[in-house]
Backbone as numpy.savetxt, mean C-alpha at the origin, in Angstrom:
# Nx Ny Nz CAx CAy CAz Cx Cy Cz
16.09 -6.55 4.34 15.23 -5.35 4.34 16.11 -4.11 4.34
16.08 -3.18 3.31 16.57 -2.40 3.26 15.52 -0.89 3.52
15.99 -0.22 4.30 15.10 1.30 4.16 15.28 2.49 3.20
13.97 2.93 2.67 14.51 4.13 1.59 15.38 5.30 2.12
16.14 6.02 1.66 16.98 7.31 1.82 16.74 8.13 1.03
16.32 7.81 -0.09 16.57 9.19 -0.95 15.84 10.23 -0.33
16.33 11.31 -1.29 15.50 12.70 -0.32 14.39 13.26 -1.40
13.23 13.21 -1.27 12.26 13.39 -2.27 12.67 14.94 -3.21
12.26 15.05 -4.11 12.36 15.44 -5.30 11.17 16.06 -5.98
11.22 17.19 -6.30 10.16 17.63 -7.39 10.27 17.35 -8.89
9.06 16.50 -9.26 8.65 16.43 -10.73 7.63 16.93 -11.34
7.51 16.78 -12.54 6.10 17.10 -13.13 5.96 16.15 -14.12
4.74 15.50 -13.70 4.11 14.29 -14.54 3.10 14.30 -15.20
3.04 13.43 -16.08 1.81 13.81 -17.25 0.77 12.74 -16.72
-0.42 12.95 -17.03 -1.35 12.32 -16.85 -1.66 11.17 -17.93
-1.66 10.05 -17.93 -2.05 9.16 -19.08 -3.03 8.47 -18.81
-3.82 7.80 -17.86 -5.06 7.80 -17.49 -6.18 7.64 -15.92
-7.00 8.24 -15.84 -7.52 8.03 -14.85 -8.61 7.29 -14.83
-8.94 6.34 -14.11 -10.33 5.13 -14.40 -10.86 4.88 -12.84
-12.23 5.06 -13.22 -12.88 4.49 -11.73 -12.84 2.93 -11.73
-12.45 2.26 -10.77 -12.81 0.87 -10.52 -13.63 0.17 -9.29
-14.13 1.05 -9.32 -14.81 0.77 -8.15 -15.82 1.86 -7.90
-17.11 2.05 -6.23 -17.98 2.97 -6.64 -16.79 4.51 -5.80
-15.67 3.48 -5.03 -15.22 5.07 -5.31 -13.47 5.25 -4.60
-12.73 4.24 -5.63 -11.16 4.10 -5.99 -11.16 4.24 -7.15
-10.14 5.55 -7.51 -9.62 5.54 -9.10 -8.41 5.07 -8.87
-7.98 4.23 -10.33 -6.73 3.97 -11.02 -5.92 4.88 -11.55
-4.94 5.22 -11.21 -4.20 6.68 -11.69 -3.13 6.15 -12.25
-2.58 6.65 -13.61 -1.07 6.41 -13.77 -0.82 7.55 -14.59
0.50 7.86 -14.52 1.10 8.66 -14.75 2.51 8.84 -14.68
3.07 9.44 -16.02 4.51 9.21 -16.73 5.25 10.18 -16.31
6.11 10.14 -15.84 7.30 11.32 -15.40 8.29 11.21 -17.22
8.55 12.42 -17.62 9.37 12.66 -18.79 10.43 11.88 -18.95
11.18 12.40 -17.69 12.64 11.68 -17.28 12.33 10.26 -16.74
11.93 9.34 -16.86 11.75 8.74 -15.61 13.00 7.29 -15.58
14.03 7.94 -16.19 15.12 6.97 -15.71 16.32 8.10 -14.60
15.67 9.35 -14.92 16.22 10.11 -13.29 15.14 9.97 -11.78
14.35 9.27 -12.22 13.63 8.58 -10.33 13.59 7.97 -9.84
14.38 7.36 -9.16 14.41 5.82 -8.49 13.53 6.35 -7.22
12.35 5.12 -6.91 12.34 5.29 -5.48 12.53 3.51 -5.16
11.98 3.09 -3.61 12.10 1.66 -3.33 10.21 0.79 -3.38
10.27 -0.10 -3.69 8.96 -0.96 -3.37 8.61 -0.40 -2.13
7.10 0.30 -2.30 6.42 -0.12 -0.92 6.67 1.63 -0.77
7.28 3.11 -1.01 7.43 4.17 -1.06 5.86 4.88 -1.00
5.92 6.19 -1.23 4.45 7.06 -1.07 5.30 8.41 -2.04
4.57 9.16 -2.49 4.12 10.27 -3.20 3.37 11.16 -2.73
3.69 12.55 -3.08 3.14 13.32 -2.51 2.35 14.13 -4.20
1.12 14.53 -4.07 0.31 15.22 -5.35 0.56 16.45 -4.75
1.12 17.83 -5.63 1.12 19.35 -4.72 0.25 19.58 -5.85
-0.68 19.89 -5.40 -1.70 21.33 -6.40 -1.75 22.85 -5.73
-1.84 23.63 -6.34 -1.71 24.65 -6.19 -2.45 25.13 -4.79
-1.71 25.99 -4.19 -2.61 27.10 -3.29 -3.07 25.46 -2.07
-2.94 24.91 -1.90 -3.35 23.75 -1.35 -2.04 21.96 -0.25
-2.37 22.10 0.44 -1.56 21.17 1.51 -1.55 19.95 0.21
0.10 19.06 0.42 0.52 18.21 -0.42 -0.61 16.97 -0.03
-0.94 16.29 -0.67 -1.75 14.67 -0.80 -1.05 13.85 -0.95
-0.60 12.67 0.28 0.16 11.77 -0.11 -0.55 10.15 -0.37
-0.04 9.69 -1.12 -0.25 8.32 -2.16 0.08 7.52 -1.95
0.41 5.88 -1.38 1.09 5.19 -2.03 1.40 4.84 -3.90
2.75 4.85 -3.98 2.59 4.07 -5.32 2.91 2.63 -5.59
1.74 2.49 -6.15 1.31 0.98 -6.63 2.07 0.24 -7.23
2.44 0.96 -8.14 3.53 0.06 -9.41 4.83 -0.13 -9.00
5.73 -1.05 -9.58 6.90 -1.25 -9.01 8.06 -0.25 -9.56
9.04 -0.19 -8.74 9.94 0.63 -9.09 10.71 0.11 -10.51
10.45 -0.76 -11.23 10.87 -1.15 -12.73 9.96 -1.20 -13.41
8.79 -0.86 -13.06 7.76 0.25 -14.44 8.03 1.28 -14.81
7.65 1.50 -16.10 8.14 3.02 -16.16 6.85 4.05 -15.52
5.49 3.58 -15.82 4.72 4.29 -15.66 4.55 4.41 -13.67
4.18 5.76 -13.33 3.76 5.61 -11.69 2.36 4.83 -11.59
1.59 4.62 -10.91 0.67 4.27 -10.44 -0.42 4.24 -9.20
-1.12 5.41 -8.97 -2.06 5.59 -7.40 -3.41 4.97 -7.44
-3.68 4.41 -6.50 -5.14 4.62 -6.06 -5.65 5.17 -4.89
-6.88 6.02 -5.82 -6.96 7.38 -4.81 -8.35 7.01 -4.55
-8.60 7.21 -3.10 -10.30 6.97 -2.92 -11.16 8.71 -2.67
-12.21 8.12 -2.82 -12.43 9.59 -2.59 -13.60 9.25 -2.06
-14.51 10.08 -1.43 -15.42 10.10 -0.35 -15.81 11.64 -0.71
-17.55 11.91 -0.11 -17.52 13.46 0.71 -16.73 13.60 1.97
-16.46 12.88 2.36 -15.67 13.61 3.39 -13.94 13.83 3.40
-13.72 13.04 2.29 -12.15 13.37 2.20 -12.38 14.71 0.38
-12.43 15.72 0.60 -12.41 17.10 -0.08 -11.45 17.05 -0.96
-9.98 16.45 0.12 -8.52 17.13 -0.69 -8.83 15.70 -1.83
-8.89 14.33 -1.67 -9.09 13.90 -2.81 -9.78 13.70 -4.12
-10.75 14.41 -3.75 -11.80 14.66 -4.82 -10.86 15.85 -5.76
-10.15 16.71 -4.90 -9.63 17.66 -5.85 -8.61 17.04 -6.37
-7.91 15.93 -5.97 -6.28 15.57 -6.67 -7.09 14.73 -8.02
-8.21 13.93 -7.75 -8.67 13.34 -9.14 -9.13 14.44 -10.12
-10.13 15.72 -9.64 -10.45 16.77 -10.32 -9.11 17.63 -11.21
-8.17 17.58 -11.01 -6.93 18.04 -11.04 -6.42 17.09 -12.10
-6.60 15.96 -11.97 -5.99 14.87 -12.66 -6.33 14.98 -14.03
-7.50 15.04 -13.88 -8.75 14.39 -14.96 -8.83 15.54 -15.95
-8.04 17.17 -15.75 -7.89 18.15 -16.49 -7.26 18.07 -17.39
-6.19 17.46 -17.52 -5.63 17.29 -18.74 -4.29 18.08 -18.52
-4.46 18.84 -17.29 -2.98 19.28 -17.48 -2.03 18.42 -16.24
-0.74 19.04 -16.81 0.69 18.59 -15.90 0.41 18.35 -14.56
0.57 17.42 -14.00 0.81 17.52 -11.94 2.36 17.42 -11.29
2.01 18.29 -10.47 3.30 18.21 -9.64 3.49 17.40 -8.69
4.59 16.66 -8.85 4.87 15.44 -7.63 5.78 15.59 -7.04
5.88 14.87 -5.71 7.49 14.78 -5.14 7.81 13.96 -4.51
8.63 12.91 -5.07 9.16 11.76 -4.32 10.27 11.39 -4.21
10.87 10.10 -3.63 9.91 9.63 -2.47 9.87 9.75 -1.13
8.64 9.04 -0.84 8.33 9.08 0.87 8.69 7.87 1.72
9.22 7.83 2.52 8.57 6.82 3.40 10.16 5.76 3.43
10.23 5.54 4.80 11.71 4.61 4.89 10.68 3.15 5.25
9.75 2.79 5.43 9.01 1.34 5.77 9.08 0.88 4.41
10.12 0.66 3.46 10.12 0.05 2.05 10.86 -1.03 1.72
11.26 -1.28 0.57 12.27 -2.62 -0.04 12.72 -2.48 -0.87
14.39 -2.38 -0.40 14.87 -2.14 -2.19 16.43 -3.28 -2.05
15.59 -4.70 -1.37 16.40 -5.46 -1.28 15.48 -6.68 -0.82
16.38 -7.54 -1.30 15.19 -8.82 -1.15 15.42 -9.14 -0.10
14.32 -9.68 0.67 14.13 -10.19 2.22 14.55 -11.51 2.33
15.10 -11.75 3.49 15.81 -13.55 3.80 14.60 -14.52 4.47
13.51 -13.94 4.93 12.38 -13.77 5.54 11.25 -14.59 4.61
10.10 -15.36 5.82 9.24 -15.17 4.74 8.75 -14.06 5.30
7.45 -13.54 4.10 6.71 -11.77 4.43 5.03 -12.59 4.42
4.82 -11.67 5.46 3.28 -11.21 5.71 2.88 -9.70 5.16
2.44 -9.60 4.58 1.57 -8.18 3.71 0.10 -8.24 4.28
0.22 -6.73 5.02 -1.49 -6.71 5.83 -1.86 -5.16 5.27
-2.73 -5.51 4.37 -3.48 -4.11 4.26 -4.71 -3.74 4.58
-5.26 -2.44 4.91 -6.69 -2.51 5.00 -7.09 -1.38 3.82
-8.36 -1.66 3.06 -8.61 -0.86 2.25 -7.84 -0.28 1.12
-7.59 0.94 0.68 -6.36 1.07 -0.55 -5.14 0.66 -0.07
-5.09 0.75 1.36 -3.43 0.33 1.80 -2.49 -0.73 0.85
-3.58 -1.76 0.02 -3.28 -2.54 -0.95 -2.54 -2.00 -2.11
-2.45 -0.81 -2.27 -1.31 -0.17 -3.25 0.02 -0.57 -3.03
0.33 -0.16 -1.40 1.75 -0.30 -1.37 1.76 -1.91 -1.63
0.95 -2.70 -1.35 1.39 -4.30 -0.99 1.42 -4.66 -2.41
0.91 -4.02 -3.82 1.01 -4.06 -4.78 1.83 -3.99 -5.25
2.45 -2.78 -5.24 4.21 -2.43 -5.39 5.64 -3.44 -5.01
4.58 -4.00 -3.51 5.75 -5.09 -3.00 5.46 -6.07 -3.56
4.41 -6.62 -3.65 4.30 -7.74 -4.68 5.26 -8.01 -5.85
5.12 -6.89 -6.98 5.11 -7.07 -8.47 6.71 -7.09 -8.06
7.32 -6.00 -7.37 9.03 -6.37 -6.88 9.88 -7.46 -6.66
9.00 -7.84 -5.60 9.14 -9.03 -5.65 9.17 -10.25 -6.56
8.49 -10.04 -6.83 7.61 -11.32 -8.29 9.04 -11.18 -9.05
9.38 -9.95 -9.50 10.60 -9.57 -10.81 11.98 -10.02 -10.35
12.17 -10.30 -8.82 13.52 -10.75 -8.45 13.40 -12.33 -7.95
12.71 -13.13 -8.45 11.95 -14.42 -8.54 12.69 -14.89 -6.54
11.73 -14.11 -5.93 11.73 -14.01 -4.06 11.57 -15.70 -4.13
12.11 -16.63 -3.32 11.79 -17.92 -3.29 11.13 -18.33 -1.87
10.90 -16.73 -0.86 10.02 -17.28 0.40 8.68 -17.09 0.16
7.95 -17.65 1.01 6.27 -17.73 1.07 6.21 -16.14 1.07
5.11 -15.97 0.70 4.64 -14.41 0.60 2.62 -14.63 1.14
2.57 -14.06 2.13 0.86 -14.37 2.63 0.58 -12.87 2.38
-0.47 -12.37 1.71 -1.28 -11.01 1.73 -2.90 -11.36 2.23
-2.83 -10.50 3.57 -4.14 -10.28 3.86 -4.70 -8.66 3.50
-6.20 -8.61 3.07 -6.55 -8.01 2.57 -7.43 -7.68 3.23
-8.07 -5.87 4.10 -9.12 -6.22 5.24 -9.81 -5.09 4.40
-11.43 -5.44 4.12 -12.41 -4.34 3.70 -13.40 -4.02 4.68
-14.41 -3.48 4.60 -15.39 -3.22 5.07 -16.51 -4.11 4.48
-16.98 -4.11 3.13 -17.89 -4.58 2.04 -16.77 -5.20 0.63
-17.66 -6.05 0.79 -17.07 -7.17 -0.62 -16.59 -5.94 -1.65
-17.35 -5.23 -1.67 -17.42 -4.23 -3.11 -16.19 -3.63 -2.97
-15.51 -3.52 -1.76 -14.48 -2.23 -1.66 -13.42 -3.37 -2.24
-13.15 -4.37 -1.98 -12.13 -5.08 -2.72 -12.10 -4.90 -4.27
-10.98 -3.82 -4.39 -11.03 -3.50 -6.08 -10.44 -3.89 -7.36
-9.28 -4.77 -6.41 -8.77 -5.92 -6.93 -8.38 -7.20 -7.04
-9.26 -7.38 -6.40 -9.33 -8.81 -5.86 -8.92 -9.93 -6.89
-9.39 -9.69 -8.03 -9.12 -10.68 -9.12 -7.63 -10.53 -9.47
-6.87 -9.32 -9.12 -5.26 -9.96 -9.74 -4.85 -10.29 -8.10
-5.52 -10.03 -6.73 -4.51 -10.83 -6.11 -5.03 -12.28 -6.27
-6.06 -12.49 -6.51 -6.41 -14.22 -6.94 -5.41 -14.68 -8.24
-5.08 -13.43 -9.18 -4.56 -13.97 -10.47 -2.86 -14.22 -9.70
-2.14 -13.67 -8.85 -1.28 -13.29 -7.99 -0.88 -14.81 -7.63
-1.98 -15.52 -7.00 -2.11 -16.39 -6.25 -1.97 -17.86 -7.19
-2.63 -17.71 -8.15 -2.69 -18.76 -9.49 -1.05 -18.68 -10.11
-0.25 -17.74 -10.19 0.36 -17.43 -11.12 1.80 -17.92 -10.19
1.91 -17.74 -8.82 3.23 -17.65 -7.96 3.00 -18.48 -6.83
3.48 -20.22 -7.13 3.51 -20.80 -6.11 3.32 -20.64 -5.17
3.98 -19.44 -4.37 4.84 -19.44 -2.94 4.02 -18.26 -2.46
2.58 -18.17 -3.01 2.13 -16.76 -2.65 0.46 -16.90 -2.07
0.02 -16.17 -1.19 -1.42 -17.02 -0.47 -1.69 -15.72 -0.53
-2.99 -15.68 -1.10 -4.06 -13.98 -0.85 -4.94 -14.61 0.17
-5.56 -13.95 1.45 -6.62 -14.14 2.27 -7.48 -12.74 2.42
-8.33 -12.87 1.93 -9.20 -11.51 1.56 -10.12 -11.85 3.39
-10.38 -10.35 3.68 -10.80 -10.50 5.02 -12.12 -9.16 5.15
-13.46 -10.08 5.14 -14.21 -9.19 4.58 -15.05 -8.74 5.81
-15.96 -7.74 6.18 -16.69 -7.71 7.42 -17.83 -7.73 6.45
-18.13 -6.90 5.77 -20.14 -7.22 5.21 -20.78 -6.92 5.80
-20.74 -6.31 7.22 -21.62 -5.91 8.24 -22.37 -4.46 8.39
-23.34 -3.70 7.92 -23.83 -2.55 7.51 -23.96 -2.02 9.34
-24.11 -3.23 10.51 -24.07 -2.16 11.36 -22.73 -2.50 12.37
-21.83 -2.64 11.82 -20.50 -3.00 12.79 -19.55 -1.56 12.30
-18.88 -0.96 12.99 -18.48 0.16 13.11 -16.83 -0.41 12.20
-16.14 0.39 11.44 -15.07 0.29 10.82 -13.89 -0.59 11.72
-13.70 0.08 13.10 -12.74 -0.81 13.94 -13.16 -1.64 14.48
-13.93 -2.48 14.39 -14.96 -4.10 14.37 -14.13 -4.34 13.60
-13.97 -3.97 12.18 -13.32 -5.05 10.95 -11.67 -4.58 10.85
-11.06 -3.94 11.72 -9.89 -3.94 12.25 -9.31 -4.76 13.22
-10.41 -5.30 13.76 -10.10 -6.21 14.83 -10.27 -7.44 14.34
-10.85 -7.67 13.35 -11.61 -8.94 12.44 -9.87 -9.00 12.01
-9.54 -8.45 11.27 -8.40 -8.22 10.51 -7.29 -8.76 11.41
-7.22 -8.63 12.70 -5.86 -8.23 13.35 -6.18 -10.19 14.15
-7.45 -10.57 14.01 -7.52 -11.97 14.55 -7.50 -12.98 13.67
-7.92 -12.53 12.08 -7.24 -13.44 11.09 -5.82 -13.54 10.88
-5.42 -12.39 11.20 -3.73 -12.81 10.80 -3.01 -13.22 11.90
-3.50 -13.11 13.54 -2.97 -13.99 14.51 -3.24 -15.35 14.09
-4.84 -15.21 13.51 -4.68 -17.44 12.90 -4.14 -17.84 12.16
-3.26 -17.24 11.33 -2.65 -17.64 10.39 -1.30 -18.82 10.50
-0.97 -19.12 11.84 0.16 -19.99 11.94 1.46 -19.48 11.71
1.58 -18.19 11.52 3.02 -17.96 11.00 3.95 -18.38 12.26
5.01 -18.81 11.69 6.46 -18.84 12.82 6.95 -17.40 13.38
5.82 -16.85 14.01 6.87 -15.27 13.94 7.97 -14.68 15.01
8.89 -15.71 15.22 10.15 -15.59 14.58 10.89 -15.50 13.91
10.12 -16.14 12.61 10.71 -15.82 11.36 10.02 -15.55 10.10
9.71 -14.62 10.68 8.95 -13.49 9.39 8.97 -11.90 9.67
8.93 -11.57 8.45 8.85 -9.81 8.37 7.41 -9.47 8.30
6.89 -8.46 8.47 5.88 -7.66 8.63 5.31 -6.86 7.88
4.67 -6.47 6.76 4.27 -4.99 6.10 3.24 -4.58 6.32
3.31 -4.16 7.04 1.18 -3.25 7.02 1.06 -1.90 6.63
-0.22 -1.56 6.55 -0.34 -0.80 5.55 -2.19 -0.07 5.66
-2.49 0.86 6.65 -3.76 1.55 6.89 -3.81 2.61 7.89
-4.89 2.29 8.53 -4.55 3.42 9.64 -4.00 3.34 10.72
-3.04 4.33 11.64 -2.55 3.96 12.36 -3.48 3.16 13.54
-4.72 3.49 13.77 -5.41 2.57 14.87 -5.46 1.03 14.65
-5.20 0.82 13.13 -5.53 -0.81 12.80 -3.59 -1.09 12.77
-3.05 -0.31 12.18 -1.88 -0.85 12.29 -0.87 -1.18 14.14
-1.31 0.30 14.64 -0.58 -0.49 16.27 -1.82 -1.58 16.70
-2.97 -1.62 16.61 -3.66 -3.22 16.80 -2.76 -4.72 16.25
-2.73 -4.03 15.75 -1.85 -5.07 14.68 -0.15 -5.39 15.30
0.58 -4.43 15.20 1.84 -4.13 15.87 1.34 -4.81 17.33
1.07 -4.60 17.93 1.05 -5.02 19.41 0.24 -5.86 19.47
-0.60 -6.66 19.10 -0.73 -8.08 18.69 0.22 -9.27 19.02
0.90 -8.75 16.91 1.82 -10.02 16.61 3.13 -9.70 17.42
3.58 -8.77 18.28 4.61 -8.70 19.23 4.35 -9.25 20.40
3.31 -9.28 20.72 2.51 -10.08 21.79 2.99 -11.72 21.75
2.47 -12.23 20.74 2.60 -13.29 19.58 3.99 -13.48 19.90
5.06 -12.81 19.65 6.32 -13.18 19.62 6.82 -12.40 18.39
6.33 -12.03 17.54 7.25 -11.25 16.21 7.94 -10.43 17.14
9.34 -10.36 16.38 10.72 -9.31 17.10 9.81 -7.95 16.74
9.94 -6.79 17.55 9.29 -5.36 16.96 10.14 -4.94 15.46
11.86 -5.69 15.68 12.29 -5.38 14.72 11.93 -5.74 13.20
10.96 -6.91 13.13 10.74 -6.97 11.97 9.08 -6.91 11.22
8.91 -5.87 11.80 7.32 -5.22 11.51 7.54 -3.61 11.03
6.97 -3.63 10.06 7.08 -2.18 8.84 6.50 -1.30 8.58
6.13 -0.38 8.94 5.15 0.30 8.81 5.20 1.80 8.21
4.74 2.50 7.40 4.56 3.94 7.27 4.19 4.51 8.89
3.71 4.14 9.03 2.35 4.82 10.31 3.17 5.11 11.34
4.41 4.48 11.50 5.80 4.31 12.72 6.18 5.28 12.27
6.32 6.32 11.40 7.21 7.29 10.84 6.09 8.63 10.73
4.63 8.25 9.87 4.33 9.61 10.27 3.07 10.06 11.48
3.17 8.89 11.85 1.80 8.81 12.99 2.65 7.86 14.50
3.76 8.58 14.53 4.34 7.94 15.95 3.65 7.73 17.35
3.67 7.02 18.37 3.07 7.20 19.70 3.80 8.18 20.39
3.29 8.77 21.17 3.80 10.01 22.15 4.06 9.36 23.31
């Protein structure tokens, strides 16, 4: 496990397409000019700057040996700033980016097997680690759990099933609640007791999660509970949502 360093960077990227896939995650990609001057690591974040307006940060989806970037952005009434980064998108003109973010990444293959826990889009970054993986033919087990609210929010469910068909050594467990009156951290906790059943040796495994910080320290203090070393659990959320 290696951690990112670089020091993020301003670009300007073109828009090549935006697609709803869902009733409300878009598919974003988008081409940087240069883009053999950007390295970032698997598993990194992005920041969208629009004008007059606080930066929006992203995971990106695609692996660091695509050329094209790749976000999925959800949007809601109640999240404003993303409705404007797709409104912004969908104009046709240039966006300004700046990456990358985030030292919880991989830009080295793990000796480990990996657990990948996302909830909701958090599945971007585990996307990124995936396809990375996949390209440096990783020979440990790879388990991705996947935690929604409603069947529907799973937006890609069919390539981590295609994921699963395609790479021996690789297990998707989709982790659904369906429950119209169970409150969001109900299916955080749903989440955080499927992947204690999972049997892992955790002693010997690495960690990636990937949501909000309330589901991720559930999670963190769990499988440390469990026995996982703290040292080998990953998180964004440790870096910009620390405990006091």
């Amino acid at each position: 496990m290696a951690t990112g360093k670089s020091h993020p960077r301003t670009f300007q990227a073109n828009v090549v397409d935006v697609r709803s896939i869902n009733h409300d995650v878009y598919r974003v990609e988008l081409q940087l000019p240069e883009r053999d001057d950007v390295s970032f690591c698997a598993g990194q974040y992005l920041s969208v700057n629009l004008p007059g307006a606080e930066p929006c940060y992203f995971s990106i989806a695609s692996s660091p040996k695509e050329q094209h970037l790749e976000l999925h952005i959800q949007t809601s009434p109640a999240w404003g700033s993303a409705q404007k980064v797709i409104d912004a998108l969908t104009s046709g003109e240039a966006v300004t980016l700046q990456l990358p973010h985030g030292k919880a990444c991989m830009s080295g293959v793990p000796d480990k097997p990996l657990l990948l826990i996302a909830a909701g889009t958090g599945f971007a970054q585990m996307k990124s680690l995936v396809e990375y993986l996949r390209s440096t033919e990783f020979a440990q087990p790879v388990k991705l759990f996947w935690g929604v609210r409603h069947h529907e929010d799973m937006y890609l469910r069919s390539m981590a099933r295609q994921w699963e068909q395609d790479w021996a050594g690789f297990t998707f467990q989709p982790v659904v609640g369906d429950d119209d009156d169970s409150e969001w951290s109900g299916h955080h906790d749903q989440l955080v007791r499927a992947v204690l059943a999972s049997g892992m040796d955790w002693d010997n495994v690495e960690v990636h999660a990937s949501g909000s910080p309330t589901m991720v320290y559930a999670l963190m203090d769990s499988l440390v509970a469990a026995g996982l070393p703290p040292e080998a659990f990953f998180s964004d959320v440790l870096e910009y949502a620390p405990r006091v």
